[in-house]
Backbone as a chain_set.jsonl record, in Angstrom:
{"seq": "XXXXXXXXXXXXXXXXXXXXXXXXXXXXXXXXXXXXXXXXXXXXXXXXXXXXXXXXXXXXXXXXXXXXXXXXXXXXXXXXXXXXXXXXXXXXXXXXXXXXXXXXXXXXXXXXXXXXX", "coords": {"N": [[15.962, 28.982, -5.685], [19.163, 29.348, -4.972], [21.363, 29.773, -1.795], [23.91, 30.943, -0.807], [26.473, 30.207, 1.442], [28.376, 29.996, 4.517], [28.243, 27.907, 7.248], [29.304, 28.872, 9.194], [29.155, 31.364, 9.602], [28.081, 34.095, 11.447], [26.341, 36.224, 10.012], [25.777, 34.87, 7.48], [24.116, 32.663, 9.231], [21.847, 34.626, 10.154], [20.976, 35.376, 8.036], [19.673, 33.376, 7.294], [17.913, 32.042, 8.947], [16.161, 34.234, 8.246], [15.44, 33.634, 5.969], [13.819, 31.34, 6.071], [11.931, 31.718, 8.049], [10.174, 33.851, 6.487], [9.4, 32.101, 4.828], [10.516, 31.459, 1.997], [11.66, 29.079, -0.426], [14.878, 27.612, -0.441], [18.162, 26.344, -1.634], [20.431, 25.32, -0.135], [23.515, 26.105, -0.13], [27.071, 25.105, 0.875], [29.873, 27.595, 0.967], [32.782, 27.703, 1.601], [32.871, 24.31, 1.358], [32.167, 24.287, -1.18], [33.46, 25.692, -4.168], [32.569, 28.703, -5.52], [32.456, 28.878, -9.161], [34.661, 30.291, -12.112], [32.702, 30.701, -14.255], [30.777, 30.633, -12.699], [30.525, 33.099, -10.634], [31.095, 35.618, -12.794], [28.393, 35.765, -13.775], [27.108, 35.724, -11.61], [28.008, 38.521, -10.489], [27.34, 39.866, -12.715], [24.661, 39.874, -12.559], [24.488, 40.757, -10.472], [24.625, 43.624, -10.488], [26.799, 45.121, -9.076], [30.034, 46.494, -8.205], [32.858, 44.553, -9.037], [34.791, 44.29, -6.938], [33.009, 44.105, -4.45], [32.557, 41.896, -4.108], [34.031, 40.249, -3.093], [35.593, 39.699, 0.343], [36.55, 41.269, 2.497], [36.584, 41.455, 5.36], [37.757, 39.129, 5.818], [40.212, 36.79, 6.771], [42.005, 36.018, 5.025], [41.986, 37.679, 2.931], [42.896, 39.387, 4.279], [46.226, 38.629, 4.507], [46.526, 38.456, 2.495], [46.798, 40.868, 1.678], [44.962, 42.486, 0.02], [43.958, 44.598, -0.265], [45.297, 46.658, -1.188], [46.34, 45.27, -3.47], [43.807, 44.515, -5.536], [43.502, 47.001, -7.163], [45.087, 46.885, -8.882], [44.479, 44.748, -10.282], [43.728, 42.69, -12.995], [39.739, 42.117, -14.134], [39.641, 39.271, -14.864], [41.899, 38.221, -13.477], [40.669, 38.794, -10.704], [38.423, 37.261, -10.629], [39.178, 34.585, -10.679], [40.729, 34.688, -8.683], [39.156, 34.668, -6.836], [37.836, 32.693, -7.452], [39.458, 30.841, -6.555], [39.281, 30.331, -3.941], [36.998, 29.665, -1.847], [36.448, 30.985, 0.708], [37.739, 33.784, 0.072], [35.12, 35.009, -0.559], [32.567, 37.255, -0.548], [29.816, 36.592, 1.879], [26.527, 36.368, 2.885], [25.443, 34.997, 0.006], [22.399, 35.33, -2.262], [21.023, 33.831, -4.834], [18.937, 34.425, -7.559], [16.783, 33.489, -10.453], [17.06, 36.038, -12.002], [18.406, 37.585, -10.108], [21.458, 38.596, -8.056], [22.305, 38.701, -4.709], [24.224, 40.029, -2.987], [25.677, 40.077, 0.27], [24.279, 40.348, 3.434], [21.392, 42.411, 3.589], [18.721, 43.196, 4.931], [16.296, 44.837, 4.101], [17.011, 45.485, 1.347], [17.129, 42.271, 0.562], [14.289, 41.917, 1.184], [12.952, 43.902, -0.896], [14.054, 42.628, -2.946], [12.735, 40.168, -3.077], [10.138, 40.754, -3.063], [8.832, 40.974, -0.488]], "CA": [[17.006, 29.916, -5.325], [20.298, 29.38, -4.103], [21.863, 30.242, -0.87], [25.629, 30.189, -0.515], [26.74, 30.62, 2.558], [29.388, 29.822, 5.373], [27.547, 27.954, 7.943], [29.966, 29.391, 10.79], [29.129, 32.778, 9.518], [26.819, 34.499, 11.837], [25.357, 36.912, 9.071], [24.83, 33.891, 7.225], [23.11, 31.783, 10.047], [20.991, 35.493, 10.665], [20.157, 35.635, 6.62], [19.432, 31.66, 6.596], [16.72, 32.315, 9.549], [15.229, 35.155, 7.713], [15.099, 33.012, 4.542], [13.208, 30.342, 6.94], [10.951, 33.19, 8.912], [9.522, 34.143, 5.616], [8.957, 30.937, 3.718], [11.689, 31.293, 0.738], [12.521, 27.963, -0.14], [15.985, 27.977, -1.325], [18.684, 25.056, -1.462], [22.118, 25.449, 0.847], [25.461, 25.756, -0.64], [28.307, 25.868, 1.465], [30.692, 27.894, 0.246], [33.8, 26.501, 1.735], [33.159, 22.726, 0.93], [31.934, 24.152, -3.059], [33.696, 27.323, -4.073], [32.226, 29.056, -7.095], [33.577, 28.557, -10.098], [34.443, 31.628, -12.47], [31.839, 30.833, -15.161], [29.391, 31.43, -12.08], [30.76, 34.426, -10.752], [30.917, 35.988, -13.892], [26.956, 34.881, -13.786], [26.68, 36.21, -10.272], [28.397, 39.624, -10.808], [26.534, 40.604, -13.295], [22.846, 39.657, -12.269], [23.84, 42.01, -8.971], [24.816, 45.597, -10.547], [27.889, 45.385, -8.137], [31.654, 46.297, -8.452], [33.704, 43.74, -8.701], [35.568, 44.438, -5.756], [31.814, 44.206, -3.856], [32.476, 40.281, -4.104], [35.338, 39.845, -1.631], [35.146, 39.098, 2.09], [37.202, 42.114, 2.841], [36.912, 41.585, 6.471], [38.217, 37.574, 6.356], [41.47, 36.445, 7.174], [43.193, 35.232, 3.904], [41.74, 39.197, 2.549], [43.684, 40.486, 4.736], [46.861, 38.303, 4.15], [47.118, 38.55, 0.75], [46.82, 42.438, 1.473], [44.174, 42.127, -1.393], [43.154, 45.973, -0.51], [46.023, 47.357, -2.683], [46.685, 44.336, -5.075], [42.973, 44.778, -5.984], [43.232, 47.563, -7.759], [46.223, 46.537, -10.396], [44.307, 42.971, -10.617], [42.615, 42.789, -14.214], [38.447, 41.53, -13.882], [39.503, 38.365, -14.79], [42.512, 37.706, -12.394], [39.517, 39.242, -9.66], [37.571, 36.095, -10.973], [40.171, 33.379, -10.932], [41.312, 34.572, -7.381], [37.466, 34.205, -6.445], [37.107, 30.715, -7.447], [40.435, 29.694, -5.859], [38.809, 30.217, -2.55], [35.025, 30.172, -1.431], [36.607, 31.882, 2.062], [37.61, 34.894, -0.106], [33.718, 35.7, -1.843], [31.205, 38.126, 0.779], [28.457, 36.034, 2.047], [25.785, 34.94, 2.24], [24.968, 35.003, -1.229], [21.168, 34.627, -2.497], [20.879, 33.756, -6.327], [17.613, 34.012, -8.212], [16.689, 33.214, -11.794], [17.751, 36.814, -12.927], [19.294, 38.411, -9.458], [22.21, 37.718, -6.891], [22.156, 39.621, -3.359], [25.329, 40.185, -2.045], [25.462, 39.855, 1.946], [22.571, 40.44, 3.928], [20.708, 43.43, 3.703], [17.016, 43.325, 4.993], [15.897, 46.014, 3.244], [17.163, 45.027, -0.335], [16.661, 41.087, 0.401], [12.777, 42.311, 1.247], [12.809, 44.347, -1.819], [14.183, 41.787, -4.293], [12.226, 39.279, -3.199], [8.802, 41.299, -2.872], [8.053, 41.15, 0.759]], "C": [[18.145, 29.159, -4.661], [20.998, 29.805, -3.026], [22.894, 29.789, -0.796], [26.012, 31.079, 0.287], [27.853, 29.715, 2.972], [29.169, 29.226, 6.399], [27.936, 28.579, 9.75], [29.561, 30.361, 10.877], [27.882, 33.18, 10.053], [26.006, 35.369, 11.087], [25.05, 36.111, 8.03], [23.653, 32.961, 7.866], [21.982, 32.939, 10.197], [19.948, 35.34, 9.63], [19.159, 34.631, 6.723], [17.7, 32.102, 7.345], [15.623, 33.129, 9.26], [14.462, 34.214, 6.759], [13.617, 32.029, 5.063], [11.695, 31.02, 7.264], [9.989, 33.101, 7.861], [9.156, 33.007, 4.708], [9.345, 31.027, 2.548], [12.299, 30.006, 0.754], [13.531, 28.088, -0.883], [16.825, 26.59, -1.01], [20.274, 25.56, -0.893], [23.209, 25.19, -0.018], [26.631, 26.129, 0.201], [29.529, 26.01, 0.718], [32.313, 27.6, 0.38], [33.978, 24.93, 1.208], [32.503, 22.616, -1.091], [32.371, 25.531, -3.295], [32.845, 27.827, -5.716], [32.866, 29.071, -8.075], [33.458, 30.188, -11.36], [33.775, 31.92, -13.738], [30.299, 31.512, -14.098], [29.31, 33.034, -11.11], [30.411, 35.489, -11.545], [29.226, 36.588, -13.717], [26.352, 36.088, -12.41], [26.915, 38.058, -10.381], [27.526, 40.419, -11.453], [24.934, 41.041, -13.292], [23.1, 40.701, -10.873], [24.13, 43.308, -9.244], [26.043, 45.593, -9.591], [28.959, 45.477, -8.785], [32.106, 45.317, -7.993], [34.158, 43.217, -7.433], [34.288, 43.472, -4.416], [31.765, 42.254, -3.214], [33.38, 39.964, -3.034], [35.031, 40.583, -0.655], [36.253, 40.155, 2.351], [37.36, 41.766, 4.706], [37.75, 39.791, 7.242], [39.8, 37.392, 6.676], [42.354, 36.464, 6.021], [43.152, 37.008, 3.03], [42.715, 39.839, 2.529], [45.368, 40.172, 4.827], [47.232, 38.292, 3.134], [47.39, 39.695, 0.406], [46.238, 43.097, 0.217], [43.758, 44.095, -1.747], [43.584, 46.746, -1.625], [46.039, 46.798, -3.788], [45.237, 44.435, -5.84], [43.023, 45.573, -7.452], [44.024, 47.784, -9.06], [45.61, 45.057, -10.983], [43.405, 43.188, -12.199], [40.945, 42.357, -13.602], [38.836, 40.087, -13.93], [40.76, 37.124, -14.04], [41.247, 37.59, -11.19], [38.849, 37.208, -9.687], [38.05, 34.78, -10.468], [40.614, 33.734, -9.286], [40.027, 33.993, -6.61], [37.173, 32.667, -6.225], [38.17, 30.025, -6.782], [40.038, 29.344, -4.363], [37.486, 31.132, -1.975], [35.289, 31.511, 0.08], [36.957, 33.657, 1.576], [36.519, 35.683, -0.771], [33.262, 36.145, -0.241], [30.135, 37.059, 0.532], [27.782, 36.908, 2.542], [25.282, 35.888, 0.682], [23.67, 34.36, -2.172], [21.233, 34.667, -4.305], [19.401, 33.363, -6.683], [17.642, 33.654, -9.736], [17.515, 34.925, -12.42], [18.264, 38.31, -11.34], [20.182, 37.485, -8.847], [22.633, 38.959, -6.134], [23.311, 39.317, -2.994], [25.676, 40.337, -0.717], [24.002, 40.436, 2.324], [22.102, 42.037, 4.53], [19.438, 43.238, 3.765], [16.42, 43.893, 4.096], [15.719, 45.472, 1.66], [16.971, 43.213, -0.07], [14.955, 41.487, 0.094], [12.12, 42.929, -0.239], [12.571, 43.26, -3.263], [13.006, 40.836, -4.128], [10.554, 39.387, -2.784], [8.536, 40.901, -1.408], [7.641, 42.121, 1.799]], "O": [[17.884, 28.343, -3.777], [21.618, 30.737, -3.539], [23.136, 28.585, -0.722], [26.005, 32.303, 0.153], [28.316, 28.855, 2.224], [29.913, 29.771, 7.214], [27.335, 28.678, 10.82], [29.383, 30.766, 12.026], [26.802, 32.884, 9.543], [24.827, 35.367, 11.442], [24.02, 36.446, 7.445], [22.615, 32.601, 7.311], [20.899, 32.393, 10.406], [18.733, 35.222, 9.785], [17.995, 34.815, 6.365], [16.675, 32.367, 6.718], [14.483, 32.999, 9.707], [13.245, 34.036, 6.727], [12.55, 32.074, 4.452], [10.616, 30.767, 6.729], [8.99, 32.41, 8.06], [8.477, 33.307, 3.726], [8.492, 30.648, 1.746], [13.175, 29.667, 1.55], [13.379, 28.613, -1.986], [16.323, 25.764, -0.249], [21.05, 26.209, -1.594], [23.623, 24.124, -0.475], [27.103, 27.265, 0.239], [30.136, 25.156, 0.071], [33.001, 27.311, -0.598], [35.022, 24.464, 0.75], [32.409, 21.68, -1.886], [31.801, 26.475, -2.749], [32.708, 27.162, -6.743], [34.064, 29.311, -7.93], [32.486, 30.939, -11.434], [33.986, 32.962, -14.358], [29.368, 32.273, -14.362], [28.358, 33.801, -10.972], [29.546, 36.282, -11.176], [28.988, 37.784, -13.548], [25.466, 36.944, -12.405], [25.92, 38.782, -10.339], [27.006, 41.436, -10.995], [24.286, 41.985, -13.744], [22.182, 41.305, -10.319], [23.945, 44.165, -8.38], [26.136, 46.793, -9.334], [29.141, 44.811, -9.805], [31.968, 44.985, -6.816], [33.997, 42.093, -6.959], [34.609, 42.51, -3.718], [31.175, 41.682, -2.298], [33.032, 39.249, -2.093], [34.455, 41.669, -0.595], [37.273, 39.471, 2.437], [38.486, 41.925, 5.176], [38.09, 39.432, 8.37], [40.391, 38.468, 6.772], [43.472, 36.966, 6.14], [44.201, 37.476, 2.586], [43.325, 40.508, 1.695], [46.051, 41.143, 5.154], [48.414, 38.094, 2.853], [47.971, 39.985, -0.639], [46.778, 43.969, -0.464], [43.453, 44.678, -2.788], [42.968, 47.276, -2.55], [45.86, 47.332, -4.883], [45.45, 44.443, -7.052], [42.728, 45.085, -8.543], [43.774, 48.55, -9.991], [46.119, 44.396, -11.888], [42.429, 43.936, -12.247], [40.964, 42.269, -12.374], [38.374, 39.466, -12.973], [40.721, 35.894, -13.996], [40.886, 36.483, -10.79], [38.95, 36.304, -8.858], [37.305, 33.991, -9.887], [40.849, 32.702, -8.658], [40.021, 32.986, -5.901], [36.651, 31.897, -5.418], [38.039, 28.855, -6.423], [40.384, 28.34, -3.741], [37.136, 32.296, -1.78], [34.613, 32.503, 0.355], [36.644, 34.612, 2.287], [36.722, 36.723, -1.398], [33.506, 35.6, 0.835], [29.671, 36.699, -0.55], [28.153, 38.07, 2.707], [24.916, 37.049, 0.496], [23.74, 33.257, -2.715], [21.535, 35.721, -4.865], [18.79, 32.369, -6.293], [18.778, 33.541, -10.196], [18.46, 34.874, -13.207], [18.395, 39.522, -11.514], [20.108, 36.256, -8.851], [23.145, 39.966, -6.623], [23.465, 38.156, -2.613], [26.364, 41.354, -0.8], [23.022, 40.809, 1.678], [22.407, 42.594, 5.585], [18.852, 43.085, 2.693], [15.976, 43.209, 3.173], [14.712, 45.168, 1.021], [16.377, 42.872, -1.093], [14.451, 41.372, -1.023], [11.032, 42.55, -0.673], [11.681, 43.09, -4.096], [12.268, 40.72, -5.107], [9.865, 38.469, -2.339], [7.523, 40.203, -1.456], [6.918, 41.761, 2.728]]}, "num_chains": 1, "name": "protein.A"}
């Protein structure tokens, strides 16, 4: 599994410890120093059932500078994509990737679920 995360981000450092807690071995990606690229998006998107939108860090800084809330919704899917990969700081962490899911921030509940515990 994959974990891409933020390591500043305290709901990543909370997830990471869960991941730990429970004995999930997974391999660290930070998402600042590797941003995703929009073949794995794409990839990612679709393995989680989520809207689009569901992918951006709505509460980050550059979000809320770009005033992404409105431009969102005139952006095609594959502008969405291409803005994605320009910057790891605008995707929602932490992000767990399995062979055929990807968890979108950290939810106990649905991490526990996906990953049978």
């Amino acid at each position: 599994m994959i974990f891409v995360c933020y390591p500043k981000c305290t709901t990543c450092q909370k997830a990471k410890k869960w991941l730990i807690a429970n004995g999930i071995a997974f391999e660290e990606r930070n998402i600042k120093e590797s941003n995703p690229s929009i073949e794995e998006l794409k990839d990612w998107h679709k393995m989680s059932g989520l809207p689009l939108k569901k992918f951006f860090n709505t509460s980050g800084l550059q979000y809320k500078e770009l005033k992404l809330k409105d431009k969102l919704l005139e952006m095609s899917e594959d502008e969405q994509y291409s803005l994605l990969s320009s910057d790891g700081m605008l995707v929602k962490r932490p992000i767990l990737i399995g062979d055929d899911f990807a968890l979108v921030g950290f939810k106990e509940d649905e991490w526990k679920s996906t990953l049978g515990i």
